[in-house]
Residue frames relative to the residue before (quaternion, step in Angstrom):
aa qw qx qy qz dx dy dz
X 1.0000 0.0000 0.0000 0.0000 0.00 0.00 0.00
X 0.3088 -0.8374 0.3862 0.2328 3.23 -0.72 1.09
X 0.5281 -0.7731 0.1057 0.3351 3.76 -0.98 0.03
X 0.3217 0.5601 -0.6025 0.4688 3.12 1.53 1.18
X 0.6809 0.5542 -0.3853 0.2842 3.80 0.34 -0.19
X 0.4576 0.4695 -0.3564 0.6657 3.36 1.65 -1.12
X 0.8727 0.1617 -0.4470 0.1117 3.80 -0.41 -0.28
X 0.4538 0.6851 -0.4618 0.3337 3.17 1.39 0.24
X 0.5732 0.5347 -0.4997 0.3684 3.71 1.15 -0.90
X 0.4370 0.7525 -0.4221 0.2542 3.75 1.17 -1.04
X 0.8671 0.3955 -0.0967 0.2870 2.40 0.23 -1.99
X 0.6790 0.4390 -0.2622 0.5268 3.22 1.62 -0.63
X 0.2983 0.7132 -0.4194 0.4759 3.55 1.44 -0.09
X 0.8342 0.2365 -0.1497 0.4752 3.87 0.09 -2.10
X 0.5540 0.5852 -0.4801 0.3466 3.72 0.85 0.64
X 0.3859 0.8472 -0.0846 0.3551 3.18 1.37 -0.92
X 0.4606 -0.6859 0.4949 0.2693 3.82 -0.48 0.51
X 0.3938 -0.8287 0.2743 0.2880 3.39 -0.22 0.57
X 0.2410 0.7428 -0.3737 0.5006 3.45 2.01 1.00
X 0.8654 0.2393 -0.1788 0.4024 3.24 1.26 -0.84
X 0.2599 0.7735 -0.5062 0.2793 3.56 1.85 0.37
X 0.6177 0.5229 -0.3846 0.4440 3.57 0.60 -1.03
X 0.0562 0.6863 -0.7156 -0.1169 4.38 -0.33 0.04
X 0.7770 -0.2854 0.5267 0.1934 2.81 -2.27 0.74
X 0.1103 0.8036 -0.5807 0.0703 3.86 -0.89 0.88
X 0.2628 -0.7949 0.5271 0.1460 3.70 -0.46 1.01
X 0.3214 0.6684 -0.5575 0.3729 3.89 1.32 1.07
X 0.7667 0.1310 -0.2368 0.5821 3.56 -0.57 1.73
X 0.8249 0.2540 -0.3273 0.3846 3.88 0.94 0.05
X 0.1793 -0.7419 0.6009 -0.2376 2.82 0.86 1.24
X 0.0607 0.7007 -0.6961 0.1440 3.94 -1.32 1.38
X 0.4378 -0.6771 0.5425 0.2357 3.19 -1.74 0.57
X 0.8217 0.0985 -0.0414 0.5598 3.59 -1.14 0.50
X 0.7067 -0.4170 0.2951 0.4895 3.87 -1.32 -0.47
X 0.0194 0.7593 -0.6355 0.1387 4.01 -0.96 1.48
X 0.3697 -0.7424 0.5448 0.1238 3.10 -0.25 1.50
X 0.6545 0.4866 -0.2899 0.5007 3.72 0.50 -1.35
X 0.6860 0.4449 -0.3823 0.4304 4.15 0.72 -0.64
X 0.0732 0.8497 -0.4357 0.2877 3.52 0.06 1.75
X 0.3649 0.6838 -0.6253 -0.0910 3.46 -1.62 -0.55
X 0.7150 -0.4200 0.4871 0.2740 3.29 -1.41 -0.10
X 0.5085 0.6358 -0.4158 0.4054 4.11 -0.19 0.46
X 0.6594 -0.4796 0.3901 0.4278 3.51 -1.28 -0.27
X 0.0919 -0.6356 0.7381 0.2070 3.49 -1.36 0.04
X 0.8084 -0.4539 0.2811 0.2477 2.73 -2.20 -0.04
X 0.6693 0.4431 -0.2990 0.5160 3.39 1.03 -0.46
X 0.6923 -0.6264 0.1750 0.3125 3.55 1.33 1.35
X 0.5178 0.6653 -0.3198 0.4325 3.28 1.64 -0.44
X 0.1673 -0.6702 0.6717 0.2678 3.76 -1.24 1.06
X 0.5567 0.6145 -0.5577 0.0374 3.11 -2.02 0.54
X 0.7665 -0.3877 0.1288 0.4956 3.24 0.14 -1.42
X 0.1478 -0.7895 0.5951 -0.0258 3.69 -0.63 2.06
X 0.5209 -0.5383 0.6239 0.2228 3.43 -1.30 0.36
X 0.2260 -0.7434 0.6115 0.1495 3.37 -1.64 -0.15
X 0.3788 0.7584 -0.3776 0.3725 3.33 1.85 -0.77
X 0.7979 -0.3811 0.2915 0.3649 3.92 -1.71 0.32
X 0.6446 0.6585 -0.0860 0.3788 3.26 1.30 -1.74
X 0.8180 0.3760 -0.4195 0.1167 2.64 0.62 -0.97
X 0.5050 0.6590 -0.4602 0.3145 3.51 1.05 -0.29
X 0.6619 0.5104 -0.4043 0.3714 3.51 0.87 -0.13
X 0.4171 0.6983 -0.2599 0.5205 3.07 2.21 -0.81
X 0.1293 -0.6918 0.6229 0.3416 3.66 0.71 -1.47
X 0.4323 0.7652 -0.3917 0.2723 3.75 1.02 0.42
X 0.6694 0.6612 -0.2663 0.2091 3.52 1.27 -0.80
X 0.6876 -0.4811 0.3501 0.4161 3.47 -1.20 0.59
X 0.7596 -0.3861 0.4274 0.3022 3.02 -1.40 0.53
X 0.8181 0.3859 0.0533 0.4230 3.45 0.49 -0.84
X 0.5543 0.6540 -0.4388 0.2692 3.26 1.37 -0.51
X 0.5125 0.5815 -0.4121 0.4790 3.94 1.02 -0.57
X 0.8692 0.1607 -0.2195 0.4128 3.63 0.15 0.08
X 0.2103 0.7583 -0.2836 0.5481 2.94 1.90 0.40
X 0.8130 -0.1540 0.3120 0.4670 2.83 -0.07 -1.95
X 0.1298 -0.8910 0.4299 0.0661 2.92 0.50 1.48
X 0.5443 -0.7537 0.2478 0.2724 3.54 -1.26 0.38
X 0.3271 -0.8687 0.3631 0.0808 3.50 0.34 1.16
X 0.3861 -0.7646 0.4839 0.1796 4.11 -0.20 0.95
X 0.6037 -0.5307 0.5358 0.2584 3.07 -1.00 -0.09
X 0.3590 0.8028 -0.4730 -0.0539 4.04 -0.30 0.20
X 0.3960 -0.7349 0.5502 0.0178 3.17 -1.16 1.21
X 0.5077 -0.6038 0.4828 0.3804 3.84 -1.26 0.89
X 0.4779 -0.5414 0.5249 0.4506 3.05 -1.27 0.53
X 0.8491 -0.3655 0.1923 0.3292 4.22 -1.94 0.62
X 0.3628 -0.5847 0.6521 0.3182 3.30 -0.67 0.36
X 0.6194 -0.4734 0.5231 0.3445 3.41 -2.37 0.16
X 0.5420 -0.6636 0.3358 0.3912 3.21 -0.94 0.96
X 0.4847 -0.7347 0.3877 0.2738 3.94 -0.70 0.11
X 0.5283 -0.6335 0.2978 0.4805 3.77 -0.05 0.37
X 0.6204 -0.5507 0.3771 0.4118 3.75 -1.03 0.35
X 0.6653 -0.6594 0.2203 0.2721 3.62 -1.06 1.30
X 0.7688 0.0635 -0.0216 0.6359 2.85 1.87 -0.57
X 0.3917 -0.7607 0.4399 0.2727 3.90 -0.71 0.69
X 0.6592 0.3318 -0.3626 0.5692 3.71 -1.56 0.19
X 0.9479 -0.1355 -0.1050 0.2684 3.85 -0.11 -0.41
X 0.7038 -0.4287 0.0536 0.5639 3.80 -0.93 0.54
X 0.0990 0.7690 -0.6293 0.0529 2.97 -1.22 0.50
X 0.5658 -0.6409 0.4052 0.3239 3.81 -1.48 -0.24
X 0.0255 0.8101 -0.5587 -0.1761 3.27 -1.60 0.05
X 0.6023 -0.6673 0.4008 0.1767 3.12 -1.32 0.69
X 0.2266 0.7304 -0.6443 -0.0076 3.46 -1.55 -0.21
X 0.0176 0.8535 -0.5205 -0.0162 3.48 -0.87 0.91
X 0.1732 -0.7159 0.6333 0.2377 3.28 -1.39 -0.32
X 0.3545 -0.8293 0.4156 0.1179 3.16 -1.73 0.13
X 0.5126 -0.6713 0.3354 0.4173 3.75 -0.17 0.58
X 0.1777 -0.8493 0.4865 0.1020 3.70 -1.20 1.15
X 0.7538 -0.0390 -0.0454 0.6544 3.01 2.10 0.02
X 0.4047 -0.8229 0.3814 0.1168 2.84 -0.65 1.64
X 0.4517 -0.6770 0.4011 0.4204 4.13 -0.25 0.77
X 0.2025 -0.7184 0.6561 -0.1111 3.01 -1.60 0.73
X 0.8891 -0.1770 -0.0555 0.4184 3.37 -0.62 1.08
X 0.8019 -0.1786 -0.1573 0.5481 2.79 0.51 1.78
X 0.4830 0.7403 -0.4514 0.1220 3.54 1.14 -1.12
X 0.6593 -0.5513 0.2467 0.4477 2.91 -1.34 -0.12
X 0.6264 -0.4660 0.3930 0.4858 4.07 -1.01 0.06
X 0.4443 -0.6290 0.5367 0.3449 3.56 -1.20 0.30
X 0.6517 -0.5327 0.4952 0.2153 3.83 -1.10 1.13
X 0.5287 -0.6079 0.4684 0.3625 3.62 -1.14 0.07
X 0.4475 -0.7932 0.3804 0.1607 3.44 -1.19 0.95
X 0.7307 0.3286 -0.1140 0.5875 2.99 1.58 -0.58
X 0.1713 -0.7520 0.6363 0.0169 3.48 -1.57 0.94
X 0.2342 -0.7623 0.5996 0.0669 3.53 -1.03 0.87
X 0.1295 0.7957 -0.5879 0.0670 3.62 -1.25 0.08
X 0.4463 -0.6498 0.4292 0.4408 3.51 -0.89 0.80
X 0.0499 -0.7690 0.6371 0.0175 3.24 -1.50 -0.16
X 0.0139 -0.8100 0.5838 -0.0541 3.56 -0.97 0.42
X 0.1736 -0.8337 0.5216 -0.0531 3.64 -0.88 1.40
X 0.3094 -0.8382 0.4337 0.1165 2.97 -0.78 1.56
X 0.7057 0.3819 -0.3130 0.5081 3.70 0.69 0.10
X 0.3539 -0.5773 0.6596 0.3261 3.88 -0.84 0.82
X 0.9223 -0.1513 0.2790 0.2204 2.34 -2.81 -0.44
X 0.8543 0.3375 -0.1207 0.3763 3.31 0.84 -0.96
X 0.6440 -0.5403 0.1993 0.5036 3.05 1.82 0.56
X 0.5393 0.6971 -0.2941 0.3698 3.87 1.31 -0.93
X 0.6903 -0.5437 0.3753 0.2952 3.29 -1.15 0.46
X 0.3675 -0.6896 0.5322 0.3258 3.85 -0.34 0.65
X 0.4380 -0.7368 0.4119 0.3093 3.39 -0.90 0.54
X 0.2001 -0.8495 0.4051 0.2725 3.80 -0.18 0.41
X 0.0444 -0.7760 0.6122 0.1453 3.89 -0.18 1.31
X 0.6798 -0.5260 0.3851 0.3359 3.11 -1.58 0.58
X 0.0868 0.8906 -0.4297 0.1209 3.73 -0.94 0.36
X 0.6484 -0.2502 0.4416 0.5675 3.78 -0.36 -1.13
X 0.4778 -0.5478 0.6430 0.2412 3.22 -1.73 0.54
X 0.1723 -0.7187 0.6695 0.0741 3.68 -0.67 1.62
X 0.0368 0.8770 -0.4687 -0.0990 4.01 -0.71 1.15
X 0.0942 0.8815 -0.4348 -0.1581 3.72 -0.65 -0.77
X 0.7639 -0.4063 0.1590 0.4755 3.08 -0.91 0.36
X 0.4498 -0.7875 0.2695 0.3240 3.60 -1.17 0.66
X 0.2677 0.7505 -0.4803 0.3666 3.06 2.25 0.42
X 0.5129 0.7293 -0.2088 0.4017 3.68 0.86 -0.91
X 0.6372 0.4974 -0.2614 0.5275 3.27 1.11 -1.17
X 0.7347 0.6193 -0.2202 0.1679 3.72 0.52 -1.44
X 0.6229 0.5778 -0.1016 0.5175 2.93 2.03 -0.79
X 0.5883 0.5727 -0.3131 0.4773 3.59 1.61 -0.19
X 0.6966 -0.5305 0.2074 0.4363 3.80 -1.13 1.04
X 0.0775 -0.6777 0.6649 0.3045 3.49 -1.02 -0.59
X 0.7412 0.0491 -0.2757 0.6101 3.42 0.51 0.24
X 0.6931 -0.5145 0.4634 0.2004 3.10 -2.23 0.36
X 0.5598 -0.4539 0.3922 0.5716 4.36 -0.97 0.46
X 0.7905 0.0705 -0.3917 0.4656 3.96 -0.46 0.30
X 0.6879 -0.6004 0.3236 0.2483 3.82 0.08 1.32
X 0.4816 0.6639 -0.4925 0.2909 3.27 0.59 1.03
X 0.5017 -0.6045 0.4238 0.4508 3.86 -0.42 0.86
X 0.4830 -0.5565 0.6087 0.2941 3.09 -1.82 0.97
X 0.5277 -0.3567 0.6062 0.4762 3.52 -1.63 -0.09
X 0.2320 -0.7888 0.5535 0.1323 3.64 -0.94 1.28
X 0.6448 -0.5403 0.3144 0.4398 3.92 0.69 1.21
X 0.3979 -0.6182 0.6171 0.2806 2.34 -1.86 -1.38
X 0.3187 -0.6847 0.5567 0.3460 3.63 -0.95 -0.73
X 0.0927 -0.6518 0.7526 0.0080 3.76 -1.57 0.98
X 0.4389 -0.6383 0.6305 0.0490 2.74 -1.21 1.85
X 0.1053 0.8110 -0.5701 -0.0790 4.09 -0.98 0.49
X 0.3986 -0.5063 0.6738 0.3616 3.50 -1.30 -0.03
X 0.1441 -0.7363 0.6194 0.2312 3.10 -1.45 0.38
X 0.3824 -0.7936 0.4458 0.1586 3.72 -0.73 1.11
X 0.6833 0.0430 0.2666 0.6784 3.30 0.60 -1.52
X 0.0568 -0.6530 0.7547 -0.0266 3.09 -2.11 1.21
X 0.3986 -0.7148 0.4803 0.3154 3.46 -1.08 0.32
X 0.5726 -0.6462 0.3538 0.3597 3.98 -0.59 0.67
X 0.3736 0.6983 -0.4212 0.4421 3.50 1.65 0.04
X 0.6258 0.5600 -0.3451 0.4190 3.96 0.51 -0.95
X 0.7809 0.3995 -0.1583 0.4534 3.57 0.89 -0.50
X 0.4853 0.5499 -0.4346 0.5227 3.74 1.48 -0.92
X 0.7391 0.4146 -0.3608 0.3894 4.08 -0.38 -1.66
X 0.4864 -0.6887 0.5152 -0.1536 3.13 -1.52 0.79
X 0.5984 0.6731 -0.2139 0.3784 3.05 1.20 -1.19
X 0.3402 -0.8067 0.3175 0.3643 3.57 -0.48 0.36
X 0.5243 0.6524 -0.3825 0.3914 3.47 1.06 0.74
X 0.7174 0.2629 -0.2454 0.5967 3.16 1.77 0.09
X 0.1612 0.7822 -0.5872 0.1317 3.62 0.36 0.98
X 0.5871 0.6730 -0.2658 0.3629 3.00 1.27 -1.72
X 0.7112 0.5348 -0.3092 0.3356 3.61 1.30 -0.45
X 0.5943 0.6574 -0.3186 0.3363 3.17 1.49 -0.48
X 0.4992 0.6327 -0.2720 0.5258 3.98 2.08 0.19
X 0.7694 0.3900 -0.4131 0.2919 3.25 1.45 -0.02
X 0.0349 0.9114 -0.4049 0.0648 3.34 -0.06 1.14
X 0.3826 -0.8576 0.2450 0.2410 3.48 -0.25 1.13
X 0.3845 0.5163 -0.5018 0.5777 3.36 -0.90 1.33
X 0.6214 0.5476 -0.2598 0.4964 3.76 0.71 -0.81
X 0.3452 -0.5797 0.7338 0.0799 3.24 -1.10 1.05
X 0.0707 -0.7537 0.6502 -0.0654 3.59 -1.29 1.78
X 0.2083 -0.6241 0.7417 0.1303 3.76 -1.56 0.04
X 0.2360 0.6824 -0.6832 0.1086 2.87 -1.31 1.07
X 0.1216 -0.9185 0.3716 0.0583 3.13 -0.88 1.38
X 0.6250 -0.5413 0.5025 0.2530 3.64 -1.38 1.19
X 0.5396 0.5967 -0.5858 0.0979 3.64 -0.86 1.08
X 0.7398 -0.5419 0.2544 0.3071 3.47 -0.71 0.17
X 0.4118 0.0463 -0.9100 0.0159 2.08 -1.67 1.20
X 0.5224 0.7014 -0.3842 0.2959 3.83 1.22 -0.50
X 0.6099 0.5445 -0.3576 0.4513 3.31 1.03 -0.32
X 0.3433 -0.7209 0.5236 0.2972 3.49 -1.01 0.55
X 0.5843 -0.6903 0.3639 0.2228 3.33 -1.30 0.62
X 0.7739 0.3159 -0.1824 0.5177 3.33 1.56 -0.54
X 0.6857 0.2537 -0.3712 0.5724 3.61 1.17 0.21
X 0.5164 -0.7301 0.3919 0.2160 3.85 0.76 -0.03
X 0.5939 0.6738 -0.0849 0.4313 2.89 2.07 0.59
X 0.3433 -0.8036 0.4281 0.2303 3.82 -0.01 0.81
X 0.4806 -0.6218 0.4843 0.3844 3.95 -0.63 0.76
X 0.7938 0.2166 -0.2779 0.4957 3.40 -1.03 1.37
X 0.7226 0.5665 -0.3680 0.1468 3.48 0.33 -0.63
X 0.8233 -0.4610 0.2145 0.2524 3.29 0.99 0.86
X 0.5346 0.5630 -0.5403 0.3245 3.61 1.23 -1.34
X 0.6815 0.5920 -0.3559 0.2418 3.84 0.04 -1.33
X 0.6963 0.4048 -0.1710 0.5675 3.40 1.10 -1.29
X 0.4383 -0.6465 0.5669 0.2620 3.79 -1.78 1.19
X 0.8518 -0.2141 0.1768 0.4443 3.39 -1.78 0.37
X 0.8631 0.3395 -0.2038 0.3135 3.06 0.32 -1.53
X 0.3486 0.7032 -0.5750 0.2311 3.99 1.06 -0.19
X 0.1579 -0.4996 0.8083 0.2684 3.74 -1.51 0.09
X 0.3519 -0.6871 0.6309 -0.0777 2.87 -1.43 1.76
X 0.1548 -0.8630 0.4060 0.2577 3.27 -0.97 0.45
X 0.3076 -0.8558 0.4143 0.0373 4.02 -0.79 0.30
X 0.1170 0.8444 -0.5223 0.0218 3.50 -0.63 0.55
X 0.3956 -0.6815 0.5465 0.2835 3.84 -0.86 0.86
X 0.3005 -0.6471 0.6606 0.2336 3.61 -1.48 0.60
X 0.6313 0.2020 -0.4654 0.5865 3.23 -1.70 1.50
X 0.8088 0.0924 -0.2748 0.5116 4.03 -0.13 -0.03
X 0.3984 -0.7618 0.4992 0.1084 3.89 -0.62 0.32
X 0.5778 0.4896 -0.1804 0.6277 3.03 1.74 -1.54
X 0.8016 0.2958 -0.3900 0.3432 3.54 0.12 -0.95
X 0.1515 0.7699 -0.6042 0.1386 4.09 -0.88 1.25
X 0.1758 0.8003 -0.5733 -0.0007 3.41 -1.17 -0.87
X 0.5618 -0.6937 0.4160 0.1731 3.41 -1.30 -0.38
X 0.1522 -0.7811 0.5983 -0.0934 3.48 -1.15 1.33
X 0.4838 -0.6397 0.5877 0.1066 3.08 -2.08 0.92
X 0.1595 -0.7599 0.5688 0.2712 3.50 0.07 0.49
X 0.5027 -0.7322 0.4582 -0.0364 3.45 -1.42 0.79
X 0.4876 -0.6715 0.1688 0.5319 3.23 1.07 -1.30
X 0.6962 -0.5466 0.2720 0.3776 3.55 -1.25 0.88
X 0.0407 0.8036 -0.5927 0.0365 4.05 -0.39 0.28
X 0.5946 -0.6328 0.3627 0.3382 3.40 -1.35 1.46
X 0.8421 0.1154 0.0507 0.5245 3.55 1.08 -1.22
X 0.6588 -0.6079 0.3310 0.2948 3.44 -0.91 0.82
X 0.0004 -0.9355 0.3531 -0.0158 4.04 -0.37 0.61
X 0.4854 0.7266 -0.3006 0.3821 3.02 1.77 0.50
X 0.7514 -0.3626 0.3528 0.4235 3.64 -1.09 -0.04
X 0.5937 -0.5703 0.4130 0.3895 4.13 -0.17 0.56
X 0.8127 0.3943 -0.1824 0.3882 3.17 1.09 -1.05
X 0.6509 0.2857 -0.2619 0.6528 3.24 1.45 -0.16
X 0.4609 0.5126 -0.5774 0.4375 3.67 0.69 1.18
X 0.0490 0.7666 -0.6400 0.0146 3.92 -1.26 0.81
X 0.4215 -0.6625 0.5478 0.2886 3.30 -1.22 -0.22
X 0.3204 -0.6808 0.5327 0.3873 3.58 -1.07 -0.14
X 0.3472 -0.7795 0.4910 0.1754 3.93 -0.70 0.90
């Protein structure tokens, strides 16, 4: 409240009968959401004595006490900060993973809403149950975003640098209309592939194989002209087809048209 307003109630306060010096305060009635019954008797904000509210609403009402902003101040939402991502849902093929968080205070008079708790993302594991190497059958190019990439090792369990890949330059031929419909926030990164667009997408381990130095789909086997095939992880539906271009030490495209193989 500002301070031409605090003095005008004054002034209109010491004019007043002296029945009404005492105003209506909303200190202790503090209400959730819209509460008729969460009342008193005093001034509100729109200068008017009688009866104001204190409840969430009422500012949307325009009904509240004089006081209710400092009263009842407005309190955000806050959430831990992400959990570790979780292993994929299922091993040997694509699949999802998780990470969440959790609410440390819930909002309150007006604050803001609490954020989502939970995050999804494709994901794919290369070693089964027993610890062994997943086998790698020949197929489509499984991709994803190249944020995805940043979080994988660079070196091996007794600190020795991985082989750091490569990069495969593609054309992009054909997309399915799926990449654009989902929403979700684990599959934005798909709405950039769009065909016509020159992509990167790069070949390092664990996706790389160990005995041919090579990432499933990427093309080395097949000439210029093959139509290749492709699929995003976290959307199944959204895929299509590409021209591979040419092999390159390091990736050199736009962020958005930069991926990884998975």
């Amino acid at each position: 409240m500002g301070p031409s307003v605090t003095c005008w109630l004054l002034l209109l306060v010491s004019t007043l009968p002296e029945k009404h010096w005492v105003t209506g305060s909303c200190s202790g009635k503090c209400c959730r959401g819209r509460d008729l019954s969460c009342l008193t008797t005093g001034w509100r904000l729109d200068r008017v004595y009688g009866t104001c509210y204190c409840d969430e609403d009422c500012t949307g009402a325009r009904d509240c006490c004089f006081d209710y902003s400092t009263e009842c101040p407005a309190r955000d939402c806050a959430v831990s900060e992400w959990s570790f991502w979780s292993g994929c849902a299922k091993l040997c093929q694509p699949s999802v993973r998780v990470r969440v968080r959790h609410v440390e205070q819930q909002p309150r008079n007006s604050g803001e809403a609490c954020p989502g708790l939970e995050q999804r993302a494709g994901c794919r594991e290369y070693r089964d149950h027993q610890g062994g190497h997943c086998g790698h059958d020949a197929g489509p190019a499984f991709i994803t975003s190249m944020e995805f990439g940043k979080g994988r090792p660079k070196h091996d369990s007794y600190g020795n640098p991985l082989d750091p890949g490569f990069c495969v330059e593609f054309t992009l031929e054909s997309r399915s209309p799926h990449c654009t419909v989902e929403n979700r926030p684990h599959t934005h990164w798909m709405r950039y592939i769009t065909a016509g667009f020159k992509v990167c997408v790069a070949c390092e381990p664990p996706a790389m194989r160990n005995n041919s130095g090579s990432c499933q789909g990427d093309g080395q086997e097949s000439d210029k002209e093959a139509v290749l095939h492709w699929q995003a992880m976290g959307n199944p539906r959204c895929s299509g087809t590409w021209r591979k271009i040419r092999k390159t030490q390091q990736c050199s495209c736009p962020s958005q048209h930069s991926f990884v193989f998975i």
